[in-house]
Legacy VTK file of the C-alpha trace (Angstrom):
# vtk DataFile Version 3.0
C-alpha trace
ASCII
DATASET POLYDATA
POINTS 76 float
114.667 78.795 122.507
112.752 79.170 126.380
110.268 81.239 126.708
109.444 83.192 129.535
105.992 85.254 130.823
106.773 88.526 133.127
103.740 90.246 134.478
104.482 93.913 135.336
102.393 96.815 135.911
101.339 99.228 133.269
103.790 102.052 134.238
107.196 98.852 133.951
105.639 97.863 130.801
105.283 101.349 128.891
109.071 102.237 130.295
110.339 99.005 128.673
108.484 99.601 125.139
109.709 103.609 125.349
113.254 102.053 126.019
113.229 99.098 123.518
112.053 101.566 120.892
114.447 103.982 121.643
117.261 101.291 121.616
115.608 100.219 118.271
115.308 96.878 119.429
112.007 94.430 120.469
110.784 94.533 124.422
112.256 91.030 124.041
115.599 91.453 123.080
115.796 94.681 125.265
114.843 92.556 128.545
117.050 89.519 127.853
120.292 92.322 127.147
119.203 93.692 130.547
119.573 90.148 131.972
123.057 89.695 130.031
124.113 92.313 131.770
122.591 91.690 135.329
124.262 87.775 135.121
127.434 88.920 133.634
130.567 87.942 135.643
133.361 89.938 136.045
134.020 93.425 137.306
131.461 96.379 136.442
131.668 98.569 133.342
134.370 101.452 134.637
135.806 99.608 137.704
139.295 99.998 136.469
138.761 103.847 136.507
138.019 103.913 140.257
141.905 102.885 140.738
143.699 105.148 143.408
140.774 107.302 143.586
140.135 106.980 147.642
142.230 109.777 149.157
142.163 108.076 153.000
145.169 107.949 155.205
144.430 105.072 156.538
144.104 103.365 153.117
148.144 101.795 153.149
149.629 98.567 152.126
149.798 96.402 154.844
153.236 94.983 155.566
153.512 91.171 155.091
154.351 88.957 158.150
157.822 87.894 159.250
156.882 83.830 158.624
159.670 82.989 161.204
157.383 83.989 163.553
155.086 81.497 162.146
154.274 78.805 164.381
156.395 75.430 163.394
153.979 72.685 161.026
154.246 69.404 160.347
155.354 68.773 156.227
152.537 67.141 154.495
LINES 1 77
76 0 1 2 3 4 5 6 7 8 9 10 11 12 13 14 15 16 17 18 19 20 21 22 23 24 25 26 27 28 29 30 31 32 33 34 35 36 37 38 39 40 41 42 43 44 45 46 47 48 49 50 51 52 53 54 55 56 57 58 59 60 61 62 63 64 65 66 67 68 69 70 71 72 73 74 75
């Protein structure tokens, strides 16, 4: 497995031990979970419960376009 070397400042390095031991894990294994999570793809934890929750007026399904207006195109 690759190793890597951080070099942080006294105040990052005795958060991440308090939070490692908290999480009753290694400084390690708490840093690469942070990682995980920080190159993770896909939608944020929660997004689904943000649904409908902007109250805007403006905020209204477009219409789509009449396509006969479309200007003519060759067939490919």
């Amino acid at each position: 497995m690759p190793q890597l070397s951080l070099y942080v400042d006294e105040d990052v390095h005795r958060e991440l031990e308090e939070r490692a031991r908290i999480n009753n894990v290694s400084v390690s294994k708490f840093v690469t979970s942070i990682l995980k999570k920080q190159f993770a793809k896909g939608w944020p934890e929660g997004f689904e419960n943000v649904f409908g929750s902007v109250n805007d007026v403006s905020f209204v399904k477009q219409q789509a376009p009449d396509w006969l207006l479309d200007a003519p195109r060759k067939a490919l």
